[in-house]
Wavefront OBJ file of the C-alpha trace (Angstrom):
o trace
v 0.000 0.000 0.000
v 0.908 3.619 -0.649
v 0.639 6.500 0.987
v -0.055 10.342 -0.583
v -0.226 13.646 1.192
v -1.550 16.496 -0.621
v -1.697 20.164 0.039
v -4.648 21.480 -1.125
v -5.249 25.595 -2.648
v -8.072 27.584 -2.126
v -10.096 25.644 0.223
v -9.877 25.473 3.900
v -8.603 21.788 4.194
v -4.833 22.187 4.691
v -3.631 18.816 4.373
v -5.618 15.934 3.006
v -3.723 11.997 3.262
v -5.041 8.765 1.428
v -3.833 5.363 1.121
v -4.252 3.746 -2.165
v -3.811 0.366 -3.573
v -4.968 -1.474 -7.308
v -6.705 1.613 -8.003
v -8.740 1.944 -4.673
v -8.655 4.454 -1.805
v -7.870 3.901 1.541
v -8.007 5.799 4.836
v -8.653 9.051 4.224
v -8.289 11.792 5.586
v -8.505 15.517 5.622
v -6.645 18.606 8.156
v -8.627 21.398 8.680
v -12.316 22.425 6.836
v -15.569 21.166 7.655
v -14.887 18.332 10.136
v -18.291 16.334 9.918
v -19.214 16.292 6.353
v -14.794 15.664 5.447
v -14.902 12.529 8.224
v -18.272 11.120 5.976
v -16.502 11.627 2.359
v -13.603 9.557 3.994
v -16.559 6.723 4.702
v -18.109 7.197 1.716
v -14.797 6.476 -0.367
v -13.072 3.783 2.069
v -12.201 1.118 -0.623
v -13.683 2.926 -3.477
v -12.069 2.708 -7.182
v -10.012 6.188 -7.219
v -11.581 6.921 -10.769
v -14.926 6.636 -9.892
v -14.230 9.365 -6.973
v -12.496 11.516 -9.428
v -15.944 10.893 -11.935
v -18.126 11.318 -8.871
v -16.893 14.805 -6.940
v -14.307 16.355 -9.687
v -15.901 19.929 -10.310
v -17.793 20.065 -7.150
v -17.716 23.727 -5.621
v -17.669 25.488 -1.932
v -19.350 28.279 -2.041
v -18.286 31.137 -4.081
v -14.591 29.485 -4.117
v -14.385 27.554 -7.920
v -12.924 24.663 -6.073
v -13.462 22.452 -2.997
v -12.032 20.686 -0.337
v -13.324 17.448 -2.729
v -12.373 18.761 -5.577
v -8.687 19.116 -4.598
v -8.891 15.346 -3.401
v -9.420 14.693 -7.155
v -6.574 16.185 -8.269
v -4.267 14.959 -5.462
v -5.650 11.385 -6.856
v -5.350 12.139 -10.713
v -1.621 13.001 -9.140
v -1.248 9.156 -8.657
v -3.475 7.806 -11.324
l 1 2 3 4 5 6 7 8 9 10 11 12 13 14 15 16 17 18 19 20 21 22 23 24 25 26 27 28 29 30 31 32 33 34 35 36 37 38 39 40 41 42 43 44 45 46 47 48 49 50 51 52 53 54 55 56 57 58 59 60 61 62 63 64 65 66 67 68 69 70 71 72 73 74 75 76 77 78 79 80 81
């Protein structure tokens, strides 16, 4: 298994970590933003295929920011991929 640490721009995640094996995602996790709803995306995509995240939440927004703390966890995977 591999590990990746990403530091994510414009959002107020500061640090967001991921294993990831054959494609999947593992234990993820984000520093900083919006505690609840980050802990539930790290449920939601425990042992998920890392290109169906990346087709699922690429493009999603935060507010008036054209990014999101999501959105950044795409590119830190299409970093890998």
């Amino acid at each position: 298994m591999e590990h990746k640490s990403f530091v994510p721009s414009g959002v107020c995640a500061r640090l967001i970590e991921f294993d990831y094996q054959d494609g999947k995602i593992y234990n993820l996790k984000f520093t900083g933003g919006c505690n609840g709803n980050l802990k539930a995306i790290g449920k939601l995509c425990e042992g998920m295929e890392m290109e169906k995240v990346v087709k699922i939440l690429e493009g999603n927004t935060c507010r008036e920011r054209n990014t999101s703390c999501v959105d950044q966890l795409t590119k830190a995977i299409k970093g890998v991929l």
